[in-house]
Every structure is written in C-alpha cells, then in structure tokens.
N, C-alpha and C positions, 0 to 999 in steps of 0.2 A: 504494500500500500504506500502512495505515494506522503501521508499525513506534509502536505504542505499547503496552507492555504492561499501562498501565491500563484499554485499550477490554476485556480479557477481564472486567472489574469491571462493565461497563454492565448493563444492564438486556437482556434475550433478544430483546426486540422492537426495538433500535436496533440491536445485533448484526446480527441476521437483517437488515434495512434494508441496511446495510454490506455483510452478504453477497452481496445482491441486486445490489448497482451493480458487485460483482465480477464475478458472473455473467455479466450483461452486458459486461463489456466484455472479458470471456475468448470468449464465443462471437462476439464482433466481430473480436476478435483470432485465430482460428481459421479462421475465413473468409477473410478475409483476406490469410491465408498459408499455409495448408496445404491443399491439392489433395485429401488425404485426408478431412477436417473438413468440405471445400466438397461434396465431393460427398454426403457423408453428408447436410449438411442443406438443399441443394437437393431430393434424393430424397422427405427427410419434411417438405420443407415448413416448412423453420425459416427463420425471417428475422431475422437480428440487430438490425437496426433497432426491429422490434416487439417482441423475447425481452420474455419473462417467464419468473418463474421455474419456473412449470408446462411451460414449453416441455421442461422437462429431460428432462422423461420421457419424448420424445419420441425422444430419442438413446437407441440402441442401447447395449448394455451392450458392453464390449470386455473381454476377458481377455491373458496373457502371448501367446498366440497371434495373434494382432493384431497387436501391437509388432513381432514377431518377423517378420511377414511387410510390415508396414506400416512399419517403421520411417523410410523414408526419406519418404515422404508425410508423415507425420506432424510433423515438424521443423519450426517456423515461423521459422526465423532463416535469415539465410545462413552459410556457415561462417566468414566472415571476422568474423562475431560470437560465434562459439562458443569461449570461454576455455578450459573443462575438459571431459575427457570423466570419468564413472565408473559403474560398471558391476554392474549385478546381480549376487548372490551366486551363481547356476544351483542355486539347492536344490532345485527340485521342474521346472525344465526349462533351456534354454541361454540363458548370462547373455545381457544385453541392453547393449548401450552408450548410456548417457543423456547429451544435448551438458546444457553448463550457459554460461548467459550473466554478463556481469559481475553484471545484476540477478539471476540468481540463485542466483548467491551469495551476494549480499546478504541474500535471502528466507531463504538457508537458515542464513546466520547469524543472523540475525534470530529464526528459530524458535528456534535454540541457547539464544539467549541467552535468551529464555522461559523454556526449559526450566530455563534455571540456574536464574533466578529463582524458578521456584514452591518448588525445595527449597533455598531461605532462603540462595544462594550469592552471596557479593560481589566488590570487586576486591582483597578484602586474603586470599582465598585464594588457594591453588595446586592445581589437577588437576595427576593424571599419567594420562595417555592410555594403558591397557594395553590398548586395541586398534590393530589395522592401519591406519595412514595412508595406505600407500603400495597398489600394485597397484588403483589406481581407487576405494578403500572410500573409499562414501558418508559414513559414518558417523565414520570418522577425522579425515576433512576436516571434515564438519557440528560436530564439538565443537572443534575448536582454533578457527575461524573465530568458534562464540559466544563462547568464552572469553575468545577475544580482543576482541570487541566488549562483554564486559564489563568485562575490564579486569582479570582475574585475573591468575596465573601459571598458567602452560602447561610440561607436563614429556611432551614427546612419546615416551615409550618404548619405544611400541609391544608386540607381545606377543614371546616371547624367554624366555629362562631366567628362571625363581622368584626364583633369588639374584639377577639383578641387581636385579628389583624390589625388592629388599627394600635392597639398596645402596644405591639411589635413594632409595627410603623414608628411609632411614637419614640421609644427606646432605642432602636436599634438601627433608625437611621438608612434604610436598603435608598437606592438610587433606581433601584428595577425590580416588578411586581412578574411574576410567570403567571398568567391566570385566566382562567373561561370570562371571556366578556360580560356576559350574563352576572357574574359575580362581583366585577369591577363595577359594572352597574347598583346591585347592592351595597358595596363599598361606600360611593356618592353619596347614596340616598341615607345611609345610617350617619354621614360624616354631617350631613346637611341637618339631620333631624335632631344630631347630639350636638351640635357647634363647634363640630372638629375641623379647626383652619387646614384643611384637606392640598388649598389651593397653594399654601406655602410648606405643604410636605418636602419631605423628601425624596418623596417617589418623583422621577423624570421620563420613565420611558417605563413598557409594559410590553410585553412579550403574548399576544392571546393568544390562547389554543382551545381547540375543539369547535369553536364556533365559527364561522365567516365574520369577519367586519367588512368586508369588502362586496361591490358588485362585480361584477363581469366586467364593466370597464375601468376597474380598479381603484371607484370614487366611493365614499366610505358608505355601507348602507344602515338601515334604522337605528341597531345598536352602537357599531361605530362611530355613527355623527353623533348619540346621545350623549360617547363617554367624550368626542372631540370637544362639544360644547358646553361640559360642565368639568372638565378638568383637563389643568393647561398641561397635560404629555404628550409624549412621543408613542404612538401607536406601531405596533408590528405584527402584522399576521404570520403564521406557521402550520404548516401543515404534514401529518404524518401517521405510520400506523406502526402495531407493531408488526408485521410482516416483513414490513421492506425496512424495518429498523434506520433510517434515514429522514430526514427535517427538508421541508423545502423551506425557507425561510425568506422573508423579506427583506432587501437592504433598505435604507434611509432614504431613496428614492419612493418605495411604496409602488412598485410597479410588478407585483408577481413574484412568487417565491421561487430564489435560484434551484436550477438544476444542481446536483452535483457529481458528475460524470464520474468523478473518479470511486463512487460509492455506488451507483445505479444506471442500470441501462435502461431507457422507457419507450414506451411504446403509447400511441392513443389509438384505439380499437373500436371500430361499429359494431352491432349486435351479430356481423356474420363474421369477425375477425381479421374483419382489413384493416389497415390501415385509412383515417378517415383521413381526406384533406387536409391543408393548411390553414388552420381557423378556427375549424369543425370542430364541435362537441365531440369529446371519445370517450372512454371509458380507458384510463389509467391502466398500464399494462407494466409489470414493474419486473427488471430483471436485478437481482442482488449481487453486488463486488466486492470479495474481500469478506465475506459472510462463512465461517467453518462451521458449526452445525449443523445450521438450518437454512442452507441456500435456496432460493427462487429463481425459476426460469420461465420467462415468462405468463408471471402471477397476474390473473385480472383482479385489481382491486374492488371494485361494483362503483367506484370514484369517479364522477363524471366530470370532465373539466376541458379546457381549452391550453396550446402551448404557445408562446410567443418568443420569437426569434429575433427579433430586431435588437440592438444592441442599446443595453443597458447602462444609467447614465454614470454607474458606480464603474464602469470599468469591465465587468466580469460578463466572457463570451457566450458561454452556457444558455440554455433554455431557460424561461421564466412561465411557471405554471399558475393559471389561474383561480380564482377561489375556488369550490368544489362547488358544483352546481346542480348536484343531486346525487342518490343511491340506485342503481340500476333497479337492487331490490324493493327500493322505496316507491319507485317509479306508481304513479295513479293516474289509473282513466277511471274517470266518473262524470257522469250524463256528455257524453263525449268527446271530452276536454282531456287531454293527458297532460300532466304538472308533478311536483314533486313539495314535501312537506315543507322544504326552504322557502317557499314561492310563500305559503300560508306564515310561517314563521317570519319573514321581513315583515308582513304585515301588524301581526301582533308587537312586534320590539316598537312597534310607531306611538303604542300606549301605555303610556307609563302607569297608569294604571292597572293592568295585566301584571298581576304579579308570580303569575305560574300560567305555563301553558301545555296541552298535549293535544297528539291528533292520536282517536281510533280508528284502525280499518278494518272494513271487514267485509266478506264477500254475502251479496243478497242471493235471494232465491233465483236469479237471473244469472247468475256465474259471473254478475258484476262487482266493481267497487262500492262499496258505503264509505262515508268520510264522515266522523262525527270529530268535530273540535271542541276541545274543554278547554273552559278560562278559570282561574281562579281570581275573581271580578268582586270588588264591595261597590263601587257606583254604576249600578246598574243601567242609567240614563245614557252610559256611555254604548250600550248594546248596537243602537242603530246605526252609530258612526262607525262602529269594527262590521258591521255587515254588509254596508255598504263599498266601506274601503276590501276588505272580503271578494265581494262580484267583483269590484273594478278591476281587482289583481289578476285574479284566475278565470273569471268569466262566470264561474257557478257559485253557486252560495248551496255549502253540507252545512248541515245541522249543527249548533253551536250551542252549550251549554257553560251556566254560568254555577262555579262551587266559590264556596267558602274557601276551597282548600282541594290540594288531586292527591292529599295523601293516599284515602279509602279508595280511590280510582286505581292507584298502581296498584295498593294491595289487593283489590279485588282482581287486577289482572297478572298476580306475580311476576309483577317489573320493580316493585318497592325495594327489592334487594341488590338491583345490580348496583354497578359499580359507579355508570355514568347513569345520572339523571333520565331517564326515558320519557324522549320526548316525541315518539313515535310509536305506539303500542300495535304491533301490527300482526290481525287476527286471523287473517286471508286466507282462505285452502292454500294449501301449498301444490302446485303444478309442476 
C-alpha cells in the first residue's frame, strides 16, 4: 500500500498504473486463499498470473446476499490472524460480521486519516467522537484509529445524552464534532433552549455521517442549511460502509466526496450490470485494495449515486462521488410514481417541528407499494403545510400519521433495537 497522501495529487494516468498493480495482486491474493474466489475464477477463466485489468469484468457482480451465504469461503486469512470483528448496520437486510487483520487496520486508519486531511484537520486539534464505538461500528473504530494516526486529540463520547455533549464541549474544548446531522441539529436546539453560547464554542468544523447534507448538485439541503444557518461551522459530508471499509470524504471545496484509488476500485452499474453513462444515476459497485481478510470484487452496494470527473479545486485528480441518492432496496413505486424515502425525508428536515420521523412499507393486496409516514408532531396545525409540501415533492400524498413519540412504532415492528435509528421500516414480501 502506497499510505501516502500526496499520491491522490499525481496525475490520473500514474494513479490508474498504481491501481493496476493492486488489482493484481488482490486477485493473486484471492486465489490463493479463498475456495470461494478460486472457484469463481477457474469457472470464467481468470488466471492471476496473466490479470489484466479488463479481466475484471469478467467477475461476476456479488450483492449482500453472497456474503451472507458465502461468508465463510470468502475469508482469506486464518483466524489466528483475525484481530477484530465488526459488523454491518442490517439496514436494508441481516448484519454481516466483517474479520479485520492487523493490516487492516492499518488500511483503515490510513483512509481516516485522509479523510482528516482533505478538511484542512491537524495534530493541534481535538475531535469528539459523537458516534458509537463500541457494538462492532465500523465507523467509530475507522475515526479514533485516523485520528490517532494523525496525531490529534480524541474525545470518545460516543452518542448519549445532548447535555453531556455539551459538558464535554464545554470542558474539553474539541475544534471538531464527528456526528449524524440529525443530532447536530439537537445539539442547536438544547444549546438555544438552555443559553448555551453554542455560537462562540469551540467547535469549528463537523465531520457528518450517515445522513446526506447535500443535494445532487452539491448545494446544502433541508438539514444542512438548518445546521449552516444557526451555527457558524464548517460542514463536511462523508460517506461509507463497512464492506468497502473506505470514506469518501469531502474537501473544503464541498464538491463531492474524493475517490481514493489507491484503496478502491468503483464501478457505477444499471439494474442489468453495465456500466451507466457519464452522469447517470448507478448503483455503486465497489472493488477492495489492500483488504487481507475480507476482500470485495466487485460488491454492489444497493448505493445509488452519480460520479464527477472534472477537476477539483483542492488539487486532487480522482473521482468525486455524489451524495447517495437512494437504496436500490428502498426503491418505491406507489400509485405510479417510483421515488425513494430521501425524497420524503428532505421534506420533513424542512420542519422543525418534526421531531422524529419514519416511513412504513408495505405491500397491499394488489402486489403493490403502501407508504405510511409517521411524525412525531405536538403542533398539529402544522399537518396541512407537511402534506402539501408532501404532493409537491413526490407527486402523491401516502398516508401520514401524527404520534406523541415512534418509540411503540419500532417496538411494535422490532426495529427499536438496532443499532442505527430506523428510519425506514420496511415490511414488503420479499421477491
């Protein structure tokens, strides 16, 4: 591995080169040791000796279904080299347990610490970590690990009541918050309600993850502008799973989260497995570099998003990926409209008011879509203006219910216990 963050500066054509010797010696390494890899490409005739990088397409596409049934073929290490386990989020099916080897962890500190760097972070700041570390998250792990390989300060606080973060805040002084928009947004509102001078924190910049801040043409949307307009930071989108163990991250331009070639090979794929145009909506097709356990070739994520080539004003060559712009599996046609639960979700972050939201689906006696939306709403008066805003967005207006609260909602649909907030509960026959 090449661990230098000046190689994203070179030129496309030494990149690409660099990618190539990856390539190679991932499907050397694939062969090699995984039973399921070997068979694959005895079948179609691949030979690692001669790979090129055309060979690639000669491998089959794998989705979460694969993993899930393949898992133990797949593994190229033995266990007495498997350091960590951690584990899918189960959003859209059942979590997966990913082994991770000393190398990569390295790899995925290494990505971290990328990541700092494009949004201009050094070792004389302090992050405080307001997501989960613990219960297997990829993502908790991946940031204290770069952090730490940069040389920062690390404030692991994980997520937990508003006020202590703000106690932390208060004491301990970070310059950067890691954390779900939606939460940074609670942050605001408890600082504004307890007279906490928020606005001469010490927080400067925010690292959000799990949620979009961004539209499609990378101008901030509902949640994003809410947190731009009531607290003076520096915002940075990121995006990532644990499959492909790699950050697409934002620089200080806010133009789409860099590729990093020397970690991943990608692909964007239409629902027959081409390759879509230049532009086109695809679905994320992820090849893994420098991965010794648990390598991916290409992985369809269910990630649906756009790539942009044009050169970037920070400098760096690479592809720039754009917000996620739905779940293949989330995907809804209802009364003849196909859309995705993001389209509904922009709309609810536009009221502040809405202080919880979920969408259920589920299929009617017609083998179609139902879409029921649940708010957890106290000024009711506001119903007509979210149903309105509602039709204009998507065109149709499903059924919309107003709670006190969506606790007894998850638990009545055993989503209450995952890990990430389920803001999708989806009930649909499976096909």
């Amino acid at each position: 591995m090449i661990f230098n963050p000046q190689d994203q500066f070179m030129n496309l054509e030494t990149i690409q080169v660099a990618q190539q010797q990856k390539l190679h010696q991932l499907v050397q390494h694939v062969y090699a040791n995984s039973t399921y890899w070997k068979t694959i490409m005895d079948t179609r005739n691949i030979h690692p000796t001669t790979f090129v990088v055309e060979d690639l397409e000669k491998f089959p596409v794998i989705t979460k279904e694969n993993l899930q049934k393949h898992l133990s073929d797949m593994i190229c290490v033995s266990k007495s080299e498997i350091i960590d386990y951690v584990c899918t989020s189960g959003t859209t099916a059942s979590p997966i347990n990913i082994p991770l080897t000393n190398t990569d962890l390295d790899r995925l500190a290494e990505n971290e610490y990328q990541s700092m760097l494009l949004t201009g972070a050094t070792k004389d700041d302090i992050f405080q970590i307001c997501t989960t570390i613990d219960k297997q998250f990829m993502a908790g792990l991946a940031y204290f690990l770069g952090i730490r390989k940069l040389g920062a300060g690390i404030i692991r606080q994980g997520i937990g009541a508003v006020k202590t973060h703000w106690n932390t805040i208060e004491s301990l002084q970070p310059t950067y918050l890691i954390a779900v928009p939606s939460f940074v947004v609670k942050l605001i509102n408890y600082a504004i309600e307890n007279g906490i001078d928020y606005q001469n924190s010490s927080v400067k910049k925010i690292i959000c993850i799990g949620e979009n801040i961004r539209k499609e043409d990378f101008s901030l949307n509902a949640v994003g502008q809410k947190i731009a307009d009531s607290w003076n930071v520096r915002l940075f989108s990121t995006y990532a799973s644990s499959e492909m163990a790699t950050a697409f991250t934002e620089c200080e331009h806010g133009n789409g989260g860099h590729h990093n070639e020397d970690l991943l090979s990608i692909e964007l794929l239409d629902q027959q497995n081409n390759p879509v145009k230049p532009g086109e909506i695809g679905e994320l097709t992820i090849t893994t570099l420098g991965m010794e356990a648990f390598p991916l070739i290409r992985y369809k994520t269910g990630d649906l998003c756009t790539l942009h080539y044009e050169p970037c004003a920070c400098g760096i060559h690479t592809a720039r990926i754009s917000p996620i712009l739905g779940r293949t599996a989330q995907r809804i046609k209802y009364k003849g409209t196909t859309f995705y639960p993001s389209a509904i979700f922009e709309v609810l972050h536009q009221f502040d008011a809405i202080k919880d939201h979920a969408i259920v689906l589920e299929t009617n006696n017609y083998d179609s879509d139902d879409v029921h939306i649940h708010i957890a709403l106290q000024d009711t008066t506001l119903i007509t203006s979210i149903k309105e805003a509602v039709k204009t967005t998507i065109r149709v207006l499903p059924t919309i219910t107003i709670h006190d609260s969506l606790v007894m909602l998850r638990k009545k649909h055993n989503v209450a216990h995952k890990r990430k907030l389920s803001k999708v509960i989806d009930l649909r026959a499976k096909t």
